[in-house]
Structure formats: structure tokens, C-alpha cells
KETORDO-553845 format. One record per residue (C-alpha): residue in one letter; x, y, z. Coordinates in steps of 0.5 Angstrom, whole numbers, padded with zeros to 4 digits, always signed. Layout:
AXYZ ...
This chain:
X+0009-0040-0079 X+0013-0033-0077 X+0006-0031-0074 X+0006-0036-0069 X+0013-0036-0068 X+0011-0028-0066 X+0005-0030-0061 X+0009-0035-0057 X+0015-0030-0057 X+0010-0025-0054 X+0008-0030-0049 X+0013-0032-0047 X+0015-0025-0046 X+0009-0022-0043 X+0010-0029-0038 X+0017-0026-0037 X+0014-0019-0035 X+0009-0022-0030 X+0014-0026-0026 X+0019-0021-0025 X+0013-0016-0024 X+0011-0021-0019 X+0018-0022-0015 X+0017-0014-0014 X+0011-0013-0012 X+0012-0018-0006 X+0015-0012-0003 X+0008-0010-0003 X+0006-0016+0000 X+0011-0015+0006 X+0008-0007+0005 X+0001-0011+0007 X+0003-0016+0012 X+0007-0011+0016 X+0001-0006+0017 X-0004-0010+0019 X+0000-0016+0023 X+0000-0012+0029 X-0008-0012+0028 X-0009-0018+0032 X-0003-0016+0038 X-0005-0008+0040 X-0009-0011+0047 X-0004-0016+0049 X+0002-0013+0047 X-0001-0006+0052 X-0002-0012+0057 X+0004-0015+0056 X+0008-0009+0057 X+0003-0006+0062 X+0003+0000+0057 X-0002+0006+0057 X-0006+0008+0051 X+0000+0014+0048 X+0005+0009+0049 X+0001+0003+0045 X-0002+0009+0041 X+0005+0010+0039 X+0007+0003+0038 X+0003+0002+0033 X+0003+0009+0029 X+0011+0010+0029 X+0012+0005+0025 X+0008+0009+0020 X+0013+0014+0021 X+0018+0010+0020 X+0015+0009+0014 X+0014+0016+0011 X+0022+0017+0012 X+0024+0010+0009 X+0020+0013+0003 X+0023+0019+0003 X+0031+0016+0002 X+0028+0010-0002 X+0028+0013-0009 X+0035+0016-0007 X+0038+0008-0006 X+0034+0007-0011 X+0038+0012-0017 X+0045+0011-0013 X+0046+0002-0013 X+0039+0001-0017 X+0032-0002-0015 X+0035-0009-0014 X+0040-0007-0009 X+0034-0002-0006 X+0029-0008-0005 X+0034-0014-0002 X+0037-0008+0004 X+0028-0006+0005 X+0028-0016+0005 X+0034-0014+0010 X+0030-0010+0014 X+0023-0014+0014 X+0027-0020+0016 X+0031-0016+0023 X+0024-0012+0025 X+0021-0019+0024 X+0025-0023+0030 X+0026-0017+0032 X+0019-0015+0034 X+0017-0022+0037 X+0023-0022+0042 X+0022-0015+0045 X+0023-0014+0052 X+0020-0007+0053 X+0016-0003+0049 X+0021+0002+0047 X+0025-0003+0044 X+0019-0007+0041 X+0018+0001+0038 X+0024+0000+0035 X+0024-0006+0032 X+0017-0003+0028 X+0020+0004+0026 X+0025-0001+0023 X+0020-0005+0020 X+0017+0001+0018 X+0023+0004+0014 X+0022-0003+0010 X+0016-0002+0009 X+0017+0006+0005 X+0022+0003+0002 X+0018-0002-0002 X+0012+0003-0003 X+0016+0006-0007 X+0021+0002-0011 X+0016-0003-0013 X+0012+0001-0017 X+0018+0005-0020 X+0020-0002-0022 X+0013-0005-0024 X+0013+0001-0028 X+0020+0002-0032 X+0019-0005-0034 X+0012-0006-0036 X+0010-0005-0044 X+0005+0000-0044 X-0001-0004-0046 X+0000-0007-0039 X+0003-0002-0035 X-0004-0001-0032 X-0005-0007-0031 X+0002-0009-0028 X+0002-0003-0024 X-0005-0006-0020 X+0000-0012-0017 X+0003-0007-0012 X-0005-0006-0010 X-0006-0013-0009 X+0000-0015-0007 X-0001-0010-0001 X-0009-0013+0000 X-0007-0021+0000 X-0001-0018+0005 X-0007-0015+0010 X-0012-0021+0009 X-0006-0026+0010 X-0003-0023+0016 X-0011-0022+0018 X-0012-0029+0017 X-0004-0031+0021 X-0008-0027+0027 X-0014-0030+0027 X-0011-0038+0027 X-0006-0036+0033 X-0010-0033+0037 X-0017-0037+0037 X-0011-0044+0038 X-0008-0041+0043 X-0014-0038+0046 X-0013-0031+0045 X-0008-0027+0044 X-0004-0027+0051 X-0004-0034+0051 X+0003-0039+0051 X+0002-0042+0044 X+0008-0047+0041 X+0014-0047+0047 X+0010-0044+0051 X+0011-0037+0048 X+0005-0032+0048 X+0001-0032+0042 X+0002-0025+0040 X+0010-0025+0040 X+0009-0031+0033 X+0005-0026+0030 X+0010-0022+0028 X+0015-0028+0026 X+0010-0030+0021 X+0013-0025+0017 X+0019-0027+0017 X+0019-0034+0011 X+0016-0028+0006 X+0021-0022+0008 X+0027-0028+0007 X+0023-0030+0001 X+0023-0022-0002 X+0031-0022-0001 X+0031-0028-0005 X+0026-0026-0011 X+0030-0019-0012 X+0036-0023-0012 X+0033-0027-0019 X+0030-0021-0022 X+0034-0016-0026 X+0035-0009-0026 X+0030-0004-0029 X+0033-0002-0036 X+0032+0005-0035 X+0037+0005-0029 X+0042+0001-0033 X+0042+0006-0039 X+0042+0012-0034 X+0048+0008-0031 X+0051+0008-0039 X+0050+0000-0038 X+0046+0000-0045 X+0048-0007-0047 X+0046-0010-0041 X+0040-0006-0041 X+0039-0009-0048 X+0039-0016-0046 X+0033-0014-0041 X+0030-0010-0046 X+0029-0016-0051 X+0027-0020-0045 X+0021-0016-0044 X+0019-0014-0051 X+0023-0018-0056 X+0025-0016-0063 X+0029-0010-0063 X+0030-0006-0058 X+0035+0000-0060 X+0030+0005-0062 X+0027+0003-0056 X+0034+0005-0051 X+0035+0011-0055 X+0028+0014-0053 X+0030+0012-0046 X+0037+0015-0047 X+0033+0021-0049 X+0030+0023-0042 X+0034+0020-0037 X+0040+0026-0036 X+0045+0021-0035 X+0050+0027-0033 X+0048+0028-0025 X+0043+0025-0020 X+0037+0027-0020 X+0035+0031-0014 X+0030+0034-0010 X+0031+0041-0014 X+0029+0037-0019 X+0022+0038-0017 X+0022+0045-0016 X+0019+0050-0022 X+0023+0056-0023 X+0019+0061-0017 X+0022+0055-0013 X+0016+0052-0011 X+0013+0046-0012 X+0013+0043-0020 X+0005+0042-0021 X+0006+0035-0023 X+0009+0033-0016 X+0003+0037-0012 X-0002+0032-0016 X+0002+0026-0014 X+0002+0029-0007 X-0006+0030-0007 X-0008+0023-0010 X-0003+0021-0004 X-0007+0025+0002 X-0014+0023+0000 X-0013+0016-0001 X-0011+0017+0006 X-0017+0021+0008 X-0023+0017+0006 X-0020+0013+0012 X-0019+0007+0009 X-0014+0006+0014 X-0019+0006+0020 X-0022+0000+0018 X-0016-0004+0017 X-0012-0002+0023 X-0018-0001+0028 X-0024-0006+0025 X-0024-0011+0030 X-0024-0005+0036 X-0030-0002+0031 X-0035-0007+0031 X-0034-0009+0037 X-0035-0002+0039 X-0043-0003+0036 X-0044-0010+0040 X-0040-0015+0036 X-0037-0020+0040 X-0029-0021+0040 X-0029-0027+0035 X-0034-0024+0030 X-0030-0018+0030 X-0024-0022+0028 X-0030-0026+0023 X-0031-0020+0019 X-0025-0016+0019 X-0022-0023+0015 X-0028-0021+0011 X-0027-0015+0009 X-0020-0016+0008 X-0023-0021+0003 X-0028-0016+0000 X-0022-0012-0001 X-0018-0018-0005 X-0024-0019-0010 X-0025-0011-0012 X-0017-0010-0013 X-0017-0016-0018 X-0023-0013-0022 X-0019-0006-0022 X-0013-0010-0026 X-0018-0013-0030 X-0021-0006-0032 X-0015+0000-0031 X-0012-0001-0038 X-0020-0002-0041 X-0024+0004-0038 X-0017+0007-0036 X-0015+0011-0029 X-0019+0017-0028 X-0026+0014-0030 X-0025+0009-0024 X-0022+0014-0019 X-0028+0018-0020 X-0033+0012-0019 X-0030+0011-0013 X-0030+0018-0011 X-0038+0018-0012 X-0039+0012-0009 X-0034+0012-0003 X-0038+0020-0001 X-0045+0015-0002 X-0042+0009+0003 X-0039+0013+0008 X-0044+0018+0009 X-0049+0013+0010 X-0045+0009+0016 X-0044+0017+0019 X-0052+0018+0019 X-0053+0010+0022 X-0047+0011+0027 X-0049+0019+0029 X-0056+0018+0030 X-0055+0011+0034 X-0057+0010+0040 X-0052+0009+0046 X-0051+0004+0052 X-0050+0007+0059 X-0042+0007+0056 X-0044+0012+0052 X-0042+0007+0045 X-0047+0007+0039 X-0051+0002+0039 X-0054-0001+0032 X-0060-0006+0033 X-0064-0010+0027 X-0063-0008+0020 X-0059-0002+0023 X-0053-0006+0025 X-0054-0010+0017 X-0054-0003+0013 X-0047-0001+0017 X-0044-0008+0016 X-0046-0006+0008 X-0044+0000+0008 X-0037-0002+0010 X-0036-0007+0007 X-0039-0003-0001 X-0035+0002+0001 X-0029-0003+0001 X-0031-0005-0005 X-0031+0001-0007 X-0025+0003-0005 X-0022-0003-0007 X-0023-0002-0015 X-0021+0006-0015 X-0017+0009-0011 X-0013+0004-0008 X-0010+0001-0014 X-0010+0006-0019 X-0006+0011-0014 X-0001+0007-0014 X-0001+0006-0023 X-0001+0014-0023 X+0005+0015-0018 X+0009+0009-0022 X+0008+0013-0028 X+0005+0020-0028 X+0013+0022-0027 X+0017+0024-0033 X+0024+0020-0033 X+0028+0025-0030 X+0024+0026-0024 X+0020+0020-0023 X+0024+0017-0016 X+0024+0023-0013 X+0017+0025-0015 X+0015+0018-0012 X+0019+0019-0006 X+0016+0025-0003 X+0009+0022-0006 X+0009+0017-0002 X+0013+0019+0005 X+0007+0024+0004 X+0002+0018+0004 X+0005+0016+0010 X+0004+0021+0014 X-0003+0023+0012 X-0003+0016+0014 X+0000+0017+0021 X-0005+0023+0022 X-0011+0020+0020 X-0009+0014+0025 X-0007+0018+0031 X-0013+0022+0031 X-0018+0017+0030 X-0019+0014+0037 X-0020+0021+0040 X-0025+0023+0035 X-0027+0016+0036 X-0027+0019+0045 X-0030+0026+0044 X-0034+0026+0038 X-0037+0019+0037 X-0037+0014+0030 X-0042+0019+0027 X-0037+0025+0027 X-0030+0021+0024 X-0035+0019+0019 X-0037+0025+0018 X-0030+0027+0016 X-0029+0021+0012 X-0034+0022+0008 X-0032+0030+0006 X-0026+0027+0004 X-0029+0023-0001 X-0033+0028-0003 X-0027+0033-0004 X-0023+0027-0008 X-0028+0027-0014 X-0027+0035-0015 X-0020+0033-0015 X-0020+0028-0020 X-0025+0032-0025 X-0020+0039-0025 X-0013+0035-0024 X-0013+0028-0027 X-0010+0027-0033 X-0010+0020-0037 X-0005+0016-0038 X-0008+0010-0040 X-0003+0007-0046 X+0002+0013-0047 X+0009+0011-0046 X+0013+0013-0040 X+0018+0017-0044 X+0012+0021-0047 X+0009+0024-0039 
């Protein structure tokens, strides 16, 4: 009797878990939206505002250091008014960018409007996987931790998908849609039911038990605790107790050894930020459909196999949460690097030795074109179940209590700027040099990630998180 009463309670308790992790993780979601909606805009946005290309350029890639900055200071709100409070400010934020956004007058206003959405997005690229982390147990932190992952892909594919549906019932982009207004300006509307949502989900969920026992609040920690983990918990906050330095706020000193530089720790965070950037993984979301139609598909069937791709993405991360707590993080994050260098040098074999039109873009005929569109879409996979997921389940947890929403912070404003750098210079590389060359580079980033994994990448897989 008592056994059963024992496996109904943890159900009950890991359902709870799931829940709340869910609640979080839509930050992600909106993460997702937020970055790729803007996918299906750029044309008729540069035609609306009669904009050159540095000023769409930047309307798109601003957002991203908007981005960087909201990262940055997150983890600060974060540890002073908790990650409840964080999460509703990042929903506030979302929900103006949003309507903001769809109503721009100008180009520099509608720039506004994205740095704004782009705060929200840091924020909640930091907060969720702290907050997924600090009330996960451990047997299912890897697991719980990969929802940011997915939740950030379905955020893409949805908004993807959102674009498509606008845009081919409205004829294209530029076209009147519903009340006659232009097709583009609901795009970014779309975003604003899930920003309300998020707001009302942070509303429901309670605070993180490691914030509220640094906070002194042990009682309320304990009611959340049980919640979590059921049974007896007193050992459990005393451990937590134990970490947290209750007598001041962490800071960013915090994260400096003694001869001032950087603690190791926060530069292993840094490295696995940048090269999930610099495979280029982001090429592929923001510029997909300017890509295959640079190699002679049409508008549509670029559309077509962006929404694919983001699919491809959706499968692969689910595999990474099934496997992360069974084979563990730095089994998967090597797989990924070894197939990651193998994919993307083959698109930059195919794409270099391409033959070109009078245009000078890189033509793929017959089964030339069929092993580019494979190649990309496996090294999504590839991508998919390594290096996107698990990245994040490393930031989450990899930092001891003391340091961890600082360390995240900076992790993460980093990832945005590796972000910001690897998108701003893709279209001249893409000018000047040719597909061949940007996947070339790509393709020795992935292969630089495996040596970084095998030197500087520990497990993590089943400790607590008082034990990092």
C-alpha cells in the first residue's frame, strides 16, 4: 500500500515539475518566435520603408543585441525581485515589441520596437534555464533543461509557419491582408496571444526554492520543495543553505579568480556559447529562404523547405530529451561536433565547386542540388540533438549556486553577440567570397567544437547542483 501511495505521489510530483518547467520554458518559446518572425518580413519591410540593405540589415540583427544586453542584466533582476518577477517584466516586454512592432511608422521606430523585443528575448534565454534548472531533480534536470531547447525550435517552426500562412493567403508579404493592412505588419502581431500567455503562466508558478532560501524565505521554500520532491525536505534546504551566500548579492566579481581574470568555469560557459554560434546554425533560420533560393528555388519552395527544416529541428531535440540523462551531455555534444564538421563540409564542397549564372549565385543541378538539401537538413539533425539542446542544460547547471545567474548572464549576452556577428557578416561573405567560403568557415568551427568538448567538458550528468 504505502509503495503505491510512494509512486502516485512521485508522479504526481514529477507532473508537477513538468508543469511548471513547461510555464517557464514558454520563454523560450517566445525566444524562438521572436527570432525567426521576422524570416518571412525582411523583403517587405526594406520595400515598405524604402530601406537600403545596412538599414534592413540592422533592423534585423539589432534585435540580437538588444538581445545580448537583456541577457546581460537578467540574471541581476533575476537574484534582486526573483525569476517569477523577471519572467512577467521579459511577457511585458514581448507583448509592447509585438503590437509595437506591427504598427511602425519608420524604420527607426520599428528598429526600436525589435531592440525592445530583443531585451525580452535575453531576459528569458537566461531566466528560463536557471529556473528549469533550480527546480528540477536531478534524475530529470537533463531531460527538463532540453524544453528551453524545444520550446526555443517550436517558437521558430510556429512563427515559420504563421509567415507562410499569412503571406501565401495574402499573396505575398507586401499584400493587404485582414482590414486591408499589409500582410508583414500581422506577422509580428502573431506574437502577442503567447507574450500575454507567458505573463499569465509566470503568474501561476511559484518562485524557485534556491531564491527563496537566499531570500531567508525557508518556509515558503519548503512548501515548494515538497511540491517538487515530496517527503522530507529539511535536508534538502540545509544543503541549499549551505551554497547560497545569503549575506550579499552575487556579483560580477563573483566570476573573477584571484589574478583577476576570468574564473575557468565562466570561460568554458563562454566557449560553449560562441561555438553553438559559429557552426552557423543561425544562417539557416534567419536567411534559409534567401538561401535556397540563391541555388534556384523558387519563393515558395524556399518557404516550403525552411518549414521542413524547422520540423527536422522539432524531431531531433525531442530525441536529445529522451537520451541527455541516459548517454549524458558530453557523449552527445561530441557526436554532434563529429557530425556537424562532416555535413557542413560537404555543403561547402557542393556550394564551392558549383557552377554560377550570369548572376554569379551558385547553381546545383540534378543530385548536386538533392545532397545540398540533405546535407543541411542532417546537419540540423545533427545540430538538433547536440549542441542546441544540451548547451543550454550545461548553462543551467554546470555553475555552482554562488555564481550561477551571473555566470548565465554573461554566457548568454556572449551567445548573443556571437549570434549578432555570425549574422551581420554572412550576407558580405555571402557577396564577396561565395556560399563555399561561409561554409567553409562553419565547417572549422564544428571541427574546433569536438577538440573543446574532449579537453574542456566535464559530465554533469546526475550530480546535484550543489555538488557543481
Amino acid at each position: 500500500m504505502t509503495m503505491t501511495t510512494t509512486t502516485t505521489r512521485r508522479k504526481s510530483n514529477t507532473f508537477y515539475v513538468i508543469l511548471i518547467a513547461g510555464a517557464a520554458a514558454l520563454g523560450g518559446f517566445l525566444f524562438g518566435f521572436d527570432t525567426a518572425v521576422i524570416n518571412g518580413a525582411v523583403a517587405a519591410l526594406a520595400q515598405a520603408y524604402n530601406a537600403n540593405s545596412v538599414l534592413t540589415g540592422l533592423a534585423v540583427s539589432l534585435a540580437l543585441l538588444g538581445s545580448a544586453i537583456g541577457a546581460f542584466y537578467a540574471g541581476k533582476i533575476a537574484d534582486r525581485y526573483g525569476r517569477v518577477k523577471a519572467m512577467i517584466i521579459a511577457s511585458v516586454l514581448f507583448s509592447i515589441s509585438a503590437i509595437g512592432s506591427g504598427i511602425a511608422f519608420t524604420i527607426w521606430d520599428f528598429i526600436v520596437w525589435r531592440i525592445l523585443g530583443g531585451l525580452a528575448v535575453g531576459a528569458a534565454s537566461v531566466i528560463a534555464p536557471a529556473y528549469i534548472a533550480e527546480c528540477s531533480p536531478s534524475n530529470l534536470r537533463g531531460r527538463l533543461g532540453s524544453l528551453q531547447q524545444l520550446a526555443i525550435v517550436v517558437g521558430i517552426f510556429i512563427a515559420l509557419l504563421c509567415d507562410y500562412f499569412i503571406a501565401v493567403s495574402a499573396g505575398s508579404a507586401s499584400s493587404p491582408f485582414l482590414f486591408g493592412i499589409a500582410a508583414w505588419r500581422w506577422m509580428f502581431w502573431t506574437e502577442f496571444p503567447p507574450a500575454v500567455l507567458y505573463g499569465m503562466a509566470a503568474l501561476m508558478i511559484p518562485e524557485s526554492p534556491r531564491y527563496l532560501v537566499a531570500q531567508g524565505r525557508e518556509p515558503e521554500a519548503a512548501n515548494v520543495l515538497t511540491k517538487i520532491l515530496g517527503g522530507n525536505v529539511f535536508a534538502k534546504i540545509e544543503e541549499i543553505r549551505q551554497t547560497v551566500l545569503q549575506e550579499r548579492e552575487p556579483k560580477f566579481s563573483d566570476l573573477l579568480s584571484r589574478n583577476g581574470g576570468l574564473l575557468r568555469i565562466v570561460w568554458i560557459g563562454i566557449g560553449l556559447s560562441v561555438f553553438q554560434q559559429l557552426v552557423g546554425i543561425n544562417v539557416i533560420f534567419y536567411y534559409s529562404s534567401v538561401l535556397w533560393r540563391a541555388v534556384g528555388f523558387s519563393e515558395q519552395n524556399s518557404l516550403t523547405i525552411t518549414v521542413i527544416t524547422g520540423a527536422v529541428n522539432i524531431i531531433t531535440t525531442l530525441i536529445a530529451i529522451a537520451f541527455v540523462d541516459k548517454f549524458g551531455r558530453k557523449p552527445l555534444l561530441i557526436l554532434g561536433s563529429i557530425g556537424m564538421t562532416v555535413t557542413l563540409g560537404t555543403m561547402a564542397y557542393m556550394f564551392g565547386n558549383a557552377a554560377t549564372d550570369a548572376a554569379g549565385n551558385p547553381t546545383l543541378t540534378g543530385n548536386a542540388g538533392i545532397i545540398a538539401l540533405v546535407a543541411a537538413n542532417l546537419y540540423v539533425f545533427c545540430f538538433g540533438f547536440s549542441w542546441g539542446p544540451v548547451v543550454w542544460v550545461l548553462l543551467g547547471e554546470m555553475f555552482n549556486n554562488q555564481i550561477r545567474a551571473a555566470a548565465l548572464s554573461v554566457a548568454a549576452a556572449i551567445q548573443w553577440v556571437a549570434n549578432f556577428a555570425v549574422s551581420t557578416t554572412f550576407p558580405p561573405i555571402l557577396q564577396y567570397f561565395g556560399l563555399g567560403a561561409a561554409y567553409g568557415l562553419y565547417t572549422t568551427a564544428a571541427a574546433i567544437s569536438l577538440f573543446f568538448v574532449l579537453f574542456f567538458i566535464k559530465e554533469t550528468k546526475g550530480m546535484e547542483l550543489e555538488e557543481m
